[in-house]
Gaussian input, Z-matrix of N, CA and C with variables (Angstrom, degrees):
# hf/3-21g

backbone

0 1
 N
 C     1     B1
 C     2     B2     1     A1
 N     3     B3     2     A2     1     D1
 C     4     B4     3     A3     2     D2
 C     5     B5     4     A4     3     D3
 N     6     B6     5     A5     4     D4
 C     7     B7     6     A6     5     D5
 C     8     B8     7     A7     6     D6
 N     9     B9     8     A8     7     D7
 C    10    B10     9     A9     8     D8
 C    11    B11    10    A10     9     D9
 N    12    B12    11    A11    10    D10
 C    13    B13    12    A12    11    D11
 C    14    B14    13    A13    12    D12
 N    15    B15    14    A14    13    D13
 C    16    B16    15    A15    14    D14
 C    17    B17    16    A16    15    D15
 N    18    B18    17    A17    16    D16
 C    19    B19    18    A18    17    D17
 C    20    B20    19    A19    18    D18
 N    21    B21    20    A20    19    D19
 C    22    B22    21    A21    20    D20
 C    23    B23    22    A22    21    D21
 N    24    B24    23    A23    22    D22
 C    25    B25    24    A24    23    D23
 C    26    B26    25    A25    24    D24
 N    27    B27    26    A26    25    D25
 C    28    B28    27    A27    26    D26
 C    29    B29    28    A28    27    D27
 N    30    B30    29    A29    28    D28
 C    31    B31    30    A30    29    D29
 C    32    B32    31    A31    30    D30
 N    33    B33    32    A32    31    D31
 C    34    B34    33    A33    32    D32
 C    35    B35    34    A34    33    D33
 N    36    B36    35    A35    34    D34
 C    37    B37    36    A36    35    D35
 C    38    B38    37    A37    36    D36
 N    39    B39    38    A38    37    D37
 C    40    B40    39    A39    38    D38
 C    41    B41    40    A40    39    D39
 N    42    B42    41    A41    40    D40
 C    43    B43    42    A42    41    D41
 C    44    B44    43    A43    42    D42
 N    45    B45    44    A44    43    D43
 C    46    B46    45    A45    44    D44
 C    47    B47    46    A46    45    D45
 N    48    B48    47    A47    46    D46
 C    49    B49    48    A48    47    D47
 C    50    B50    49    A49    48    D48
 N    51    B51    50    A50    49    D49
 C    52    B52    51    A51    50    D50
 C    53    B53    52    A52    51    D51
 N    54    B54    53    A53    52    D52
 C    55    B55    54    A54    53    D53
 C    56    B56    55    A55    54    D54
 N    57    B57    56    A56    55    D55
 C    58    B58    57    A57    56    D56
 C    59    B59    58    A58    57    D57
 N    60    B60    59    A59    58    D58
 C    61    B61    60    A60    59    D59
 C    62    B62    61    A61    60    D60
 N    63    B63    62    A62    61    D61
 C    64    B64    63    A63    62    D62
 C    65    B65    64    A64    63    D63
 N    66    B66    65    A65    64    D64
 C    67    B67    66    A66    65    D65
 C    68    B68    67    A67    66    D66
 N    69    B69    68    A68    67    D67
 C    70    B70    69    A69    68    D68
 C    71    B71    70    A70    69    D69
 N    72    B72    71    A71    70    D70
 C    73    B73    72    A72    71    D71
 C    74    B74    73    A73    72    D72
 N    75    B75    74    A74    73    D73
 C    76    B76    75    A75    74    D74
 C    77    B77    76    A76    75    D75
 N    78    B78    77    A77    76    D76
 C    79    B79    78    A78    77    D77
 C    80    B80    79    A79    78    D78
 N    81    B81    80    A80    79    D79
 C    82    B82    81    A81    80    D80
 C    83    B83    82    A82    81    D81
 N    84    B84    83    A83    82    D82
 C    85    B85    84    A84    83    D83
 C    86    B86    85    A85    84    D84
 N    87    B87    86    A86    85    D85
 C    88    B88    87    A87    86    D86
 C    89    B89    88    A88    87    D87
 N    90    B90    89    A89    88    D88
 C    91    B91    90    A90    89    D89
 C    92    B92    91    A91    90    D90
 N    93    B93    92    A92    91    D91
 C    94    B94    93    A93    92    D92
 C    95    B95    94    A94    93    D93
 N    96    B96    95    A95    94    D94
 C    97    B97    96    A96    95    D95
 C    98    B98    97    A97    96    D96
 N    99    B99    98    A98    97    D97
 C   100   B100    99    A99    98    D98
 C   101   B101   100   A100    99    D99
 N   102   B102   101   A101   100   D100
 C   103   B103   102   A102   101   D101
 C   104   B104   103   A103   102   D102
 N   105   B105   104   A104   103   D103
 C   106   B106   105   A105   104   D104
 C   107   B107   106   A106   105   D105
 N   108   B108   107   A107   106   D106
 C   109   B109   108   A108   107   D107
 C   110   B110   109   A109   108   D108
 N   111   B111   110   A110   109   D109
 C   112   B112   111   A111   110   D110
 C   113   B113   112   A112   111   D111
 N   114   B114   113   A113   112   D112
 C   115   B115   114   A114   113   D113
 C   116   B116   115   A115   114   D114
 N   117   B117   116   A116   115   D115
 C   118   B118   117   A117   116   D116
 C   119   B119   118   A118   117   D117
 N   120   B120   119   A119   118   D118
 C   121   B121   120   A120   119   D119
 C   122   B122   121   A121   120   D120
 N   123   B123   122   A122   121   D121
 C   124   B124   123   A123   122   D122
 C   125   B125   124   A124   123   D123
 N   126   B126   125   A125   124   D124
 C   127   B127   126   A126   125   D125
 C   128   B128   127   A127   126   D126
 N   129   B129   128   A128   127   D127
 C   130   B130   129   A129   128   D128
 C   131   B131   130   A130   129   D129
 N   132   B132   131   A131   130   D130
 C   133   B133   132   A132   131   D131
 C   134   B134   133   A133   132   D132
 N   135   B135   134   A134   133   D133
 C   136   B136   135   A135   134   D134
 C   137   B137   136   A136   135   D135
 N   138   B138   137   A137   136   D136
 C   139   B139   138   A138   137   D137
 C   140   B140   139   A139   138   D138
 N   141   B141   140   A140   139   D139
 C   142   B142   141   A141   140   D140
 C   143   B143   142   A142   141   D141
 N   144   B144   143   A143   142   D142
 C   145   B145   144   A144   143   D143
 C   146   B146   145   A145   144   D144
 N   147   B147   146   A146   145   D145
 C   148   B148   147   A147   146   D146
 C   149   B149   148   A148   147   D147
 N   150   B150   149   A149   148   D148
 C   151   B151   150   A150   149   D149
 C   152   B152   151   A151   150   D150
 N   153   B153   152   A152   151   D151
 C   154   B154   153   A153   152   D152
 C   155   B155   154   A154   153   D153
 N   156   B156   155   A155   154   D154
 C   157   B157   156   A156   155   D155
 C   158   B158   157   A157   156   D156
 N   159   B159   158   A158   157   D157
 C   160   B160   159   A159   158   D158
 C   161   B161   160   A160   159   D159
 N   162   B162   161   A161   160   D160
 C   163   B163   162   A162   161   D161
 C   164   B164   163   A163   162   D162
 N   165   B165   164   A164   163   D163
 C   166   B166   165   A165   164   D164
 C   167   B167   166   A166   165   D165
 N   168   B168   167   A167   166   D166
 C   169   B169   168   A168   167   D167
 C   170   B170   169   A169   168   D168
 N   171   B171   170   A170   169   D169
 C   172   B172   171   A171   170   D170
 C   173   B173   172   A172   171   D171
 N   174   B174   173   A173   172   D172
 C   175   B175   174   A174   173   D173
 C   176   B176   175   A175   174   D174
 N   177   B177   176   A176   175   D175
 C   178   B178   177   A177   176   D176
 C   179   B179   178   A178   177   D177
 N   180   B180   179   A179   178   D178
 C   181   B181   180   A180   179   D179
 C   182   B182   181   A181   180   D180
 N   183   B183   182   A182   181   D181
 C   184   B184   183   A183   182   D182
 C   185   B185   184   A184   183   D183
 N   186   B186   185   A185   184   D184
 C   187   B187   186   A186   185   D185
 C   188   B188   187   A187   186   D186
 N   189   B189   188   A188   187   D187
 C   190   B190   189   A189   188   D188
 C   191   B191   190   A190   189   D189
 N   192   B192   191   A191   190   D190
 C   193   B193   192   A192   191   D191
 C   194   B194   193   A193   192   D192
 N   195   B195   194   A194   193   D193
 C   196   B196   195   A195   194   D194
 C   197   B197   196   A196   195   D195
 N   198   B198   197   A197   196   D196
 C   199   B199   198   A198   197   D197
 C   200   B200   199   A199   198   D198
 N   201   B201   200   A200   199   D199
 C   202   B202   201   A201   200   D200
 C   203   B203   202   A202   201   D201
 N   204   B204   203   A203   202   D202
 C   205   B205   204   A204   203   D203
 C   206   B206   205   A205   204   D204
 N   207   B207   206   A206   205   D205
 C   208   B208   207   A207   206   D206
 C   209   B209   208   A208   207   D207
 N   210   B210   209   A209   208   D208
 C   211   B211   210   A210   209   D209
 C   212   B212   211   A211   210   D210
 N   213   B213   212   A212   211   D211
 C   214   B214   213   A213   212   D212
 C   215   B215   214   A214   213   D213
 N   216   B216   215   A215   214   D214
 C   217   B217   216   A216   215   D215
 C   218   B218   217   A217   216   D216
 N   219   B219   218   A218   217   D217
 C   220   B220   219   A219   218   D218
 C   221   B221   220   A220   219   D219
 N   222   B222   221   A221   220   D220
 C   223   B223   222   A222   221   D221
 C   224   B224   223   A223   222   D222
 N   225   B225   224   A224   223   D223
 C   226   B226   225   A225   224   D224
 C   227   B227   226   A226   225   D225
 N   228   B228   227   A227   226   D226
 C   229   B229   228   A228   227   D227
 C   230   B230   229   A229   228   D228
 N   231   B231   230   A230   229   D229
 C   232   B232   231   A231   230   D230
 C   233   B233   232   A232   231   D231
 N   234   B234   233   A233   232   D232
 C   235   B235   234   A234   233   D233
 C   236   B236   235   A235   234   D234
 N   237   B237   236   A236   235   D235
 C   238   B238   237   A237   236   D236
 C   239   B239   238   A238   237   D237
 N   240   B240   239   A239   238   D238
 C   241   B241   240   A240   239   D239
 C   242   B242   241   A241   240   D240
 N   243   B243   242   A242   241   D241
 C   244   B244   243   A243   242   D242
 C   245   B245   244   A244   243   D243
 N   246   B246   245   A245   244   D244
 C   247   B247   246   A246   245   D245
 C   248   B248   247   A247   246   D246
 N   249   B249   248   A248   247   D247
 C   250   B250   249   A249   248   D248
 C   251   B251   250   A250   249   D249
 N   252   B252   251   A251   250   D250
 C   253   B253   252   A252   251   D251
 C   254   B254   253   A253   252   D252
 N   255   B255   254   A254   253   D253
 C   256   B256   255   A255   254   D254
 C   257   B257   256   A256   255   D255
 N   258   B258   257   A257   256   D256
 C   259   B259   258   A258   257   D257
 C   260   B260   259   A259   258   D258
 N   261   B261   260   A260   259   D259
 C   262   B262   261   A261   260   D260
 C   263   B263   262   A262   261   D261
 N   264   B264   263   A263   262   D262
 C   265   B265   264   A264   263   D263
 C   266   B266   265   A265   264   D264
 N   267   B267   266   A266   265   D265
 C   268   B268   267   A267   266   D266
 C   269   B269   268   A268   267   D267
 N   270   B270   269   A269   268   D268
 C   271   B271   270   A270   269   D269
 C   272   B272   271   A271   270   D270
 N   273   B273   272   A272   271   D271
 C   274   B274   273   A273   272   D272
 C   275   B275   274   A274   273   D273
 N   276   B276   275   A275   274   D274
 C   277   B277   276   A276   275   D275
 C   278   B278   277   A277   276   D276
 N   279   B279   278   A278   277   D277
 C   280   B280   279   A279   278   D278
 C   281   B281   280   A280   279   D279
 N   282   B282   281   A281   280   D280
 C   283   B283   282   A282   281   D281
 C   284   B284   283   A283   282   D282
 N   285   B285   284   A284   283   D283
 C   286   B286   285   A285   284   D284
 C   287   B287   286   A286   285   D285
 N   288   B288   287   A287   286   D286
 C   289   B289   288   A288   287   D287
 C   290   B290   289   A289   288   D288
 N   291   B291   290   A290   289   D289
 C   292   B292   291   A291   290   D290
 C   293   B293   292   A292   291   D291
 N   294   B294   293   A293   292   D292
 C   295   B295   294   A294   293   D293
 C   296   B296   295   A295   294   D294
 N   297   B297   296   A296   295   D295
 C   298   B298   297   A297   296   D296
 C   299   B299   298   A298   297   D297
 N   300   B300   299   A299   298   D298
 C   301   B301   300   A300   299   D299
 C   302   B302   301   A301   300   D300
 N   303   B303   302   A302   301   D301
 C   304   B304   303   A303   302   D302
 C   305   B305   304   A304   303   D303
 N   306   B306   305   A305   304   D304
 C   307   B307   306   A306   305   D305
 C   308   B308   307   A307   306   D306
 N   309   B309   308   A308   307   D307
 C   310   B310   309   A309   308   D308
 C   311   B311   310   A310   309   D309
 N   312   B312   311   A311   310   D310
 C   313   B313   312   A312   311   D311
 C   314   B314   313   A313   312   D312
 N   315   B315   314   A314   313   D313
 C   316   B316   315   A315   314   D314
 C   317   B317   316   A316   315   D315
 N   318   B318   317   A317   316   D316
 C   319   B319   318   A318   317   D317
 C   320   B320   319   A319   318   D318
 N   321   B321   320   A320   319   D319
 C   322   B322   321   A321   320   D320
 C   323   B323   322   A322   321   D321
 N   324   B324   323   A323   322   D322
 C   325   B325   324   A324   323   D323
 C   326   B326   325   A325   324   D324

   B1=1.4492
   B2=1.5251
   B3=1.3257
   B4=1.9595
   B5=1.2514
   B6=1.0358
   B7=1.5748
   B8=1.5012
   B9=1.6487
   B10=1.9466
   B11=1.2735
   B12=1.1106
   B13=1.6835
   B14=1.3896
   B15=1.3963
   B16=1.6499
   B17=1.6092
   B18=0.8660
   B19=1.4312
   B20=1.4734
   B21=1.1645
   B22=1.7430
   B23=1.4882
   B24=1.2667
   B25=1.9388
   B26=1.7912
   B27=1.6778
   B28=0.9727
   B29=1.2828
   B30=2.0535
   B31=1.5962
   B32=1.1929
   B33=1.5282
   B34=1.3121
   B35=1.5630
   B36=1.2712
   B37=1.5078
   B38=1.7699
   B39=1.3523
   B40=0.9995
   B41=1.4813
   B42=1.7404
   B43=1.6550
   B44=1.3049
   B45=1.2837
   B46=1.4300
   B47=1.2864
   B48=1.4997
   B49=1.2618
   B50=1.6666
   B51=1.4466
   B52=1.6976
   B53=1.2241
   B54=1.3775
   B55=1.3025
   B56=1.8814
   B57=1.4659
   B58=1.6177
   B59=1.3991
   B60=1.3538
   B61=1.5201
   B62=1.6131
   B63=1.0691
   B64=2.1186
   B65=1.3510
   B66=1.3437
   B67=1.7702
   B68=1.0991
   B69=1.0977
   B70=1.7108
   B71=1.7125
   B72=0.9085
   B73=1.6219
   B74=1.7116
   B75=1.5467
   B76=1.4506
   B77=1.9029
   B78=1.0724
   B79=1.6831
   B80=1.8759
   B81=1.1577
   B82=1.2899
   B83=1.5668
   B84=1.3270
   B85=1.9016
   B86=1.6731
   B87=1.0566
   B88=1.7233
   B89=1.2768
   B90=1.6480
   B91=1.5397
   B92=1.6401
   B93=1.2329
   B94=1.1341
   B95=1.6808
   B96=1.2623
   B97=1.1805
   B98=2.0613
   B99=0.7696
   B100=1.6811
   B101=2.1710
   B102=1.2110
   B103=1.6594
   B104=1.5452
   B105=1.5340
   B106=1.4209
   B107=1.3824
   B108=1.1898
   B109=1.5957
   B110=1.3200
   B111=1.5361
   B112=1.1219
   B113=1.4350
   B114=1.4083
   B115=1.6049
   B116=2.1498
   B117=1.5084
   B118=1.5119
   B119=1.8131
   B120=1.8248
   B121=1.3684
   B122=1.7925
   B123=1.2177
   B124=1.3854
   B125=1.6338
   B126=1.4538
   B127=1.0549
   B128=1.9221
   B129=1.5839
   B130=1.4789
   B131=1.4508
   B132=1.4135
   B133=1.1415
   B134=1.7772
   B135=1.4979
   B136=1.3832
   B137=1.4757
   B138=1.5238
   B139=1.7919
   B140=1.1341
   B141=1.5507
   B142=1.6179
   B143=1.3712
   B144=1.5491
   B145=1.4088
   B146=1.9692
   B147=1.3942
   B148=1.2010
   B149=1.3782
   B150=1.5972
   B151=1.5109
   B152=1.9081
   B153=1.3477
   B154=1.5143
   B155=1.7312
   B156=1.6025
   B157=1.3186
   B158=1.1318
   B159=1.6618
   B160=1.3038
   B161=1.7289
   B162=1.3451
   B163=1.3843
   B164=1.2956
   B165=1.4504
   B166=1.8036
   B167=1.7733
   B168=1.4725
   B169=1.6266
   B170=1.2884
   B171=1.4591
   B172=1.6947
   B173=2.0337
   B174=1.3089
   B175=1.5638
   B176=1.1436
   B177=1.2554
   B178=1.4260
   B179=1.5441
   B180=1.2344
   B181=1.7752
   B182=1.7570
   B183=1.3389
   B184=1.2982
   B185=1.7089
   B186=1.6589
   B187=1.8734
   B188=1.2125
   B189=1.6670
   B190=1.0371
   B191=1.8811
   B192=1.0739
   B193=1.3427
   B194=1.8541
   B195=0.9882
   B196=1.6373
   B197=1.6332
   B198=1.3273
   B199=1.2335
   B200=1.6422
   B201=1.3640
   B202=1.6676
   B203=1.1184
   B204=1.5504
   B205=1.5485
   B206=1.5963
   B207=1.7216
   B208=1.1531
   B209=1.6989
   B210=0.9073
   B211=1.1947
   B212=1.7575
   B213=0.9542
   B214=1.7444
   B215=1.6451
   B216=1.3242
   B217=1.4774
   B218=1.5221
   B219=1.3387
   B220=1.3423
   B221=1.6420
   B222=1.3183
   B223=1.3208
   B224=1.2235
   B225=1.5357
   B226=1.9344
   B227=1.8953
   B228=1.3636
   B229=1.5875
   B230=2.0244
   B231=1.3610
   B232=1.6308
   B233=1.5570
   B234=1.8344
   B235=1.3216
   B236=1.3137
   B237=1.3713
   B238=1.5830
   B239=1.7394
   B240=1.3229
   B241=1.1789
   B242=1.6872
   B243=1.3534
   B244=1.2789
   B245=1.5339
   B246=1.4997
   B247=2.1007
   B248=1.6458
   B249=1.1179
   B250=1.7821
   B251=2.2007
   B252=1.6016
   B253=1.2277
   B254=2.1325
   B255=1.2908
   B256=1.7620
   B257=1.9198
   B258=1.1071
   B259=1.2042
   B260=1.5123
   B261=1.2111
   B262=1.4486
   B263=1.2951
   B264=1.4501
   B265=1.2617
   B266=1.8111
   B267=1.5095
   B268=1.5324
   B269=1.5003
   B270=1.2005
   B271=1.5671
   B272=2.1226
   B273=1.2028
   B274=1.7626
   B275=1.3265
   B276=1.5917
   B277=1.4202
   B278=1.6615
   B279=1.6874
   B280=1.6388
   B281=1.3724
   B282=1.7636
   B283=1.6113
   B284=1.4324
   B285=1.5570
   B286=1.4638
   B287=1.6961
   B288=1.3460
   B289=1.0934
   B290=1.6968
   B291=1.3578
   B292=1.3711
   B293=1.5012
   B294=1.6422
   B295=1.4000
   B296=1.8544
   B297=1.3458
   B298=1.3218
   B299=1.8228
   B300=1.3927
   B301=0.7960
   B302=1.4673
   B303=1.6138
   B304=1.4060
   B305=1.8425
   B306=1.4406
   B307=1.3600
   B308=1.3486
   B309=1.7346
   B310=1.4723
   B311=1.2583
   B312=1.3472
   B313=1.3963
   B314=1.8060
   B315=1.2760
   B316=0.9915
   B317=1.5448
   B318=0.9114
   B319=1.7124
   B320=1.4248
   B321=1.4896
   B322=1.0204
   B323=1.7800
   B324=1.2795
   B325=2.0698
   B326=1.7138
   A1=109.50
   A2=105.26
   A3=103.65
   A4=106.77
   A5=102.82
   A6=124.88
   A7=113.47
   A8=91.39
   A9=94.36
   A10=119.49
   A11=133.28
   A12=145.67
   A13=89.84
   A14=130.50
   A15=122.54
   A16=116.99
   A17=124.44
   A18=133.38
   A19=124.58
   A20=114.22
   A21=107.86
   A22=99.47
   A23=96.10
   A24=114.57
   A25=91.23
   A26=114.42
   A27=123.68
   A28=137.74
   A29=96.46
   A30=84.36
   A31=122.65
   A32=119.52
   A33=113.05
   A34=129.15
   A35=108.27
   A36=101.61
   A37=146.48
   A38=104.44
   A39=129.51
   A40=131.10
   A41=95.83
   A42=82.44
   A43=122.90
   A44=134.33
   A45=108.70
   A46=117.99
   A47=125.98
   A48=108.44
   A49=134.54
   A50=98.46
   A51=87.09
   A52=133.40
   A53=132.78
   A54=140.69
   A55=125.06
   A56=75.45
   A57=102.32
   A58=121.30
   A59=100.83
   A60=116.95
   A61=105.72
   A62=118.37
   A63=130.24
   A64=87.39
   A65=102.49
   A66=110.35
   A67=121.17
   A68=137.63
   A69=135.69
   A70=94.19
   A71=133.00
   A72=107.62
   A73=116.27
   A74=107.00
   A75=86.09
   A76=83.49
   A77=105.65
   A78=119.31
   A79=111.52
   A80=95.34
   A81=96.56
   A82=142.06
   A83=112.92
   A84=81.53
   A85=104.02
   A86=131.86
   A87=145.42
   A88=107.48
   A89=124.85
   A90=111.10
   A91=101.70
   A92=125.96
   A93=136.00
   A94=106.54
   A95=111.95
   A96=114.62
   A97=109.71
   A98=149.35
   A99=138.18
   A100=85.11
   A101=99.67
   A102=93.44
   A103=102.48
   A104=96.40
   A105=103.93
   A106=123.36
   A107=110.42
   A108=112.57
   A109=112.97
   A110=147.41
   A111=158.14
   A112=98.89
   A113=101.10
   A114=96.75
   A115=128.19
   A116=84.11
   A117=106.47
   A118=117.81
   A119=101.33
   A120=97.55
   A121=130.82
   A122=117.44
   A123=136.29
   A124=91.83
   A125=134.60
   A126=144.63
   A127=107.77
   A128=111.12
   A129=127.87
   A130=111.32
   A131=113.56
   A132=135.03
   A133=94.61
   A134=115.08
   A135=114.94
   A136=122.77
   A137=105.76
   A138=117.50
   A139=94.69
   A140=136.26
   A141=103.19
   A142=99.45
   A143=121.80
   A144=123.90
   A145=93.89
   A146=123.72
   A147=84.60
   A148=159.07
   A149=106.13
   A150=114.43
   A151=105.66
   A152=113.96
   A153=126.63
   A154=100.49
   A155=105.77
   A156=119.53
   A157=121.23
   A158=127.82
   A159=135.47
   A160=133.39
   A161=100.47
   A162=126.14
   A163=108.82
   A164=112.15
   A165=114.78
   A166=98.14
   A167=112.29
   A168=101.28
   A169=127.10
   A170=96.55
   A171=120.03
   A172=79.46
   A173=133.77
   A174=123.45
   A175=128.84
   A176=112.82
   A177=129.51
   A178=114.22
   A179=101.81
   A180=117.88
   A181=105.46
   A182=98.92
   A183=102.74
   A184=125.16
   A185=87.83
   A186=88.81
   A187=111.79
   A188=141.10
   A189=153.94
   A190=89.97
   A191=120.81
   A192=104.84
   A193=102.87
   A194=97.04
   A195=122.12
   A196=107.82
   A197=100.89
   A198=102.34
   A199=120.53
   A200=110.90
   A201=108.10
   A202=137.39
   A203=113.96
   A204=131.97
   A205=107.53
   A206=128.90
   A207=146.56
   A208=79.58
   A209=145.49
   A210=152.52
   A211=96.10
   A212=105.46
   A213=128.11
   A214=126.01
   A215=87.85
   A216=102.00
   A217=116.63
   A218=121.51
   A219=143.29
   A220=112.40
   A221=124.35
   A222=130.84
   A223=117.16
   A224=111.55
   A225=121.57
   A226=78.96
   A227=120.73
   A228=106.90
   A229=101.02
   A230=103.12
   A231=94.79
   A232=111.96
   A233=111.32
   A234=118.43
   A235=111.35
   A236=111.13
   A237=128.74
   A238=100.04
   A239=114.34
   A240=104.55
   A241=104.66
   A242=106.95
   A243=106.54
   A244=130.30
   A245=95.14
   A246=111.18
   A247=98.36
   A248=109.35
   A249=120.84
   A250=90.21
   A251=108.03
   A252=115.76
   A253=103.84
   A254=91.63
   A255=103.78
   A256=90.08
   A257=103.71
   A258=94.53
   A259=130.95
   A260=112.10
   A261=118.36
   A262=130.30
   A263=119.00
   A264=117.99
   A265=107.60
   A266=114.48
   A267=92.10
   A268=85.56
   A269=166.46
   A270=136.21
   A271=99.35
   A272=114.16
   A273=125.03
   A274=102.19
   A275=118.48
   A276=119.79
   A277=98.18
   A278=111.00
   A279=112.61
   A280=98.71
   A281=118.65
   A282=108.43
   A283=87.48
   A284=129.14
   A285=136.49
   A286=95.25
   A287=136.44
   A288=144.22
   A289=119.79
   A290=103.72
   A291=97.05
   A292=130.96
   A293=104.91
   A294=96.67
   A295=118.00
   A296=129.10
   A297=136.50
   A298=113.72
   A299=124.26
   A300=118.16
   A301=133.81
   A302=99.77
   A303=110.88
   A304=133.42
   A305=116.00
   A306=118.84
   A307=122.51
   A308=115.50
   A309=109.01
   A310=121.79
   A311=118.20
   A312=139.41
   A313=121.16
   A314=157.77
   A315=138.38
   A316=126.94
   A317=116.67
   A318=108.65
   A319=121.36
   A320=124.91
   A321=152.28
   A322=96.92
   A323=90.93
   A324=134.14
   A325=97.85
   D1=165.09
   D2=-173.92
   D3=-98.20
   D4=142.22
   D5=171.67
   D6=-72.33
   D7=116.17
   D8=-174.54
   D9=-73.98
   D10=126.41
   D11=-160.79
   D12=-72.80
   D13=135.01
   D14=163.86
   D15=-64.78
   D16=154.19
   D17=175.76
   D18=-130.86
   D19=144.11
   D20=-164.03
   D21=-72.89
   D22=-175.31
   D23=-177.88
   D24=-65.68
   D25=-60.07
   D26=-168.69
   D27=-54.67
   D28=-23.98
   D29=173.78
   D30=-90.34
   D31=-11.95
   D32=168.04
   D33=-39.71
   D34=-50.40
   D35=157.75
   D36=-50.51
   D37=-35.10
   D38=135.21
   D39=-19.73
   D40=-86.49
   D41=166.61
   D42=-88.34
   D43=13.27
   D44=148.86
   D45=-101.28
   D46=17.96
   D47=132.63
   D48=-72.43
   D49=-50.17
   D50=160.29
   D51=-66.64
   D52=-2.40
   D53=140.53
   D54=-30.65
   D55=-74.51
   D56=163.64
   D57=-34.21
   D58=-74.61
   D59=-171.71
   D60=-62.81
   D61=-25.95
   D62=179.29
   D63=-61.34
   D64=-68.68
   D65=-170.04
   D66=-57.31
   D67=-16.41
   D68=179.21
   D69=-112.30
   D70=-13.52
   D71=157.54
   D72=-111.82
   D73=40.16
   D74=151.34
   D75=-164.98
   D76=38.80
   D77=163.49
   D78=51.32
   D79=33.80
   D80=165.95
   D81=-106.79
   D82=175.54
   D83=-169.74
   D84=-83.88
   D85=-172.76
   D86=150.91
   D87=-43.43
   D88=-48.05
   D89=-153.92
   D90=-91.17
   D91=10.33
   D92=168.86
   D93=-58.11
   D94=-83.65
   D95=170.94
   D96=-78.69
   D97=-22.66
   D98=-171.91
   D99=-74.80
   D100=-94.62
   D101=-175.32
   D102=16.90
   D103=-100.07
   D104=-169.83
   D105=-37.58
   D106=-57.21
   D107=170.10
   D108=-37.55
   D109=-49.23
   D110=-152.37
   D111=-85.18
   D112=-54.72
   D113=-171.37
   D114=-84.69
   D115=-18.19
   D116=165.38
   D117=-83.74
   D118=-81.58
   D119=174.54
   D120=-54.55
   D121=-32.93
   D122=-155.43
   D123=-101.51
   D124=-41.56
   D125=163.05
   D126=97.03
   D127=29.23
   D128=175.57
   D129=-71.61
   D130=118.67
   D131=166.75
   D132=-25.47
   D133=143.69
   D134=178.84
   D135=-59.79
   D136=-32.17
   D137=-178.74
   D138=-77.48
   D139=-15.81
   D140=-170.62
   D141=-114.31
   D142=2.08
   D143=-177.56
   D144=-85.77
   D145=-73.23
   D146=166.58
   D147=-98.53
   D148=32.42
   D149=156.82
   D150=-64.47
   D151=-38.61
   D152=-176.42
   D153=-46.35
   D154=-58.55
   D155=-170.36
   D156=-79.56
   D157=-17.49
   D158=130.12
   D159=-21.31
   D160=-52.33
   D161=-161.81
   D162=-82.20
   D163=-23.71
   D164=-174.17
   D165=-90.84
   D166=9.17
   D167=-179.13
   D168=-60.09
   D169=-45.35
   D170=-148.85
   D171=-76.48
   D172=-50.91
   D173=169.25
   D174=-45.92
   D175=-28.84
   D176=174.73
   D177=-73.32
   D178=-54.54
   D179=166.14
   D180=-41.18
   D181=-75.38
   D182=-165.62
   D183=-52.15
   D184=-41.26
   D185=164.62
   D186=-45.87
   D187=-61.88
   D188=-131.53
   D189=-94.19
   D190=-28.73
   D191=-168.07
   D192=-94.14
   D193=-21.34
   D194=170.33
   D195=-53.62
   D196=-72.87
   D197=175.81
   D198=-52.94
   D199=-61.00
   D200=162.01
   D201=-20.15
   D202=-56.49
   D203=-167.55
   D204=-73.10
   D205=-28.85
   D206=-145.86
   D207=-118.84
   D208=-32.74
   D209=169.36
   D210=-54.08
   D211=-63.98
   D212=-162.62
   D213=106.81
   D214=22.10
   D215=-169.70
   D216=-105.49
   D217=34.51
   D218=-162.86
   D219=-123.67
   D220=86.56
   D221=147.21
   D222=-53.85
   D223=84.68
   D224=-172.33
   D225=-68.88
   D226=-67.15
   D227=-138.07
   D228=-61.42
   D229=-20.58
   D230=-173.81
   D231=-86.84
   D232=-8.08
   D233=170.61
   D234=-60.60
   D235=-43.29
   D236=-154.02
   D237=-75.82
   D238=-40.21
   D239=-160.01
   D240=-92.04
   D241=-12.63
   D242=172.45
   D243=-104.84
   D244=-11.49
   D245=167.98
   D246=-71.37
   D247=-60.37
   D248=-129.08
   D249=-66.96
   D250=-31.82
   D251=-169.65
   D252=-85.41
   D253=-32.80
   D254=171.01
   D255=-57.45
   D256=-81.40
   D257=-162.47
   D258=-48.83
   D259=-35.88
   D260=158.83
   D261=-57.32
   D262=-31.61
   D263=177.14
   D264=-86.62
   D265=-22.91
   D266=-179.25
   D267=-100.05
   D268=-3.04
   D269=169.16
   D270=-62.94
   D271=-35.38
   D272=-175.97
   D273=-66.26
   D274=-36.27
   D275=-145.29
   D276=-92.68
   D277=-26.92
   D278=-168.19
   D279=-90.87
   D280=-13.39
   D281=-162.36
   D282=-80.74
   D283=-43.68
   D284=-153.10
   D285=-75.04
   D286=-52.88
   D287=147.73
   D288=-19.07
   D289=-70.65
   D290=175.90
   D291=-67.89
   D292=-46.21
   D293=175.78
   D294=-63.77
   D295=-34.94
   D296=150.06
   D297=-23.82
   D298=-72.10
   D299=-175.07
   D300=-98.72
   D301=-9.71
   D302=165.16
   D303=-6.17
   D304=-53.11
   D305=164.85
   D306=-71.72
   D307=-4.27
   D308=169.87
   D309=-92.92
   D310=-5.15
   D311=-174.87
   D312=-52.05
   D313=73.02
   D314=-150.27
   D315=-37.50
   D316=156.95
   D317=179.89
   D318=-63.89
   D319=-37.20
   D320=111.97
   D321=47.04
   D322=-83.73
   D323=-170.09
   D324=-77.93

């Protein structure tokens, strides 16, 4: 396996700005490019590189809805009725999912 190069405090910011900026001009998500980075440059086990790249969503989300709303471009009441039921149905949908298939899962995970 490769040996992860250290990296300053500073460039982390860095690259997830150029992360960022990759991802919003060619419409892709973050974990496209972070994953790999995490699990190549940084040298993170693959499950925790993208649980890592998982985890930066909900910031990513929120910037973007941030920016929108301050924009004025934010339908709060059609957000509400269509987040609050998203979210409820996949926190139900991964528990019923997971505990179901749980023993097919690689060890791996």
């Amino acid at each position: 396996m490769l040996t992860a190069a250290p990296l300053s405090f500073w460039s982390l910011p860095l690259i997830g700005f150029a992360v960022g900026a990759i991802s919003a001009l060619f419409g892709v998500g973050g974990g496209f490019f972070f994953t790999p980075f995490f699990n190549v440059v940084l040298g993170l086990p693959l499950p925790v590189a993208v649980a890592t790249s998982t985890a930066q969503i909900p910031f990513m989300a929120a910037s973007g809805t941030f920016h929108y709303y301050r924009k004025g471009n934010l339908d709060i009441k059609n957000a509400l009725w269509l987040g609050v039921p998203t979210i409820l149905f996949s926190i139900i949908t991964s528990a019923v999912i997971g505990a179901l298939h749980f023993q097919d899962l690689p060890e791996v995970y």
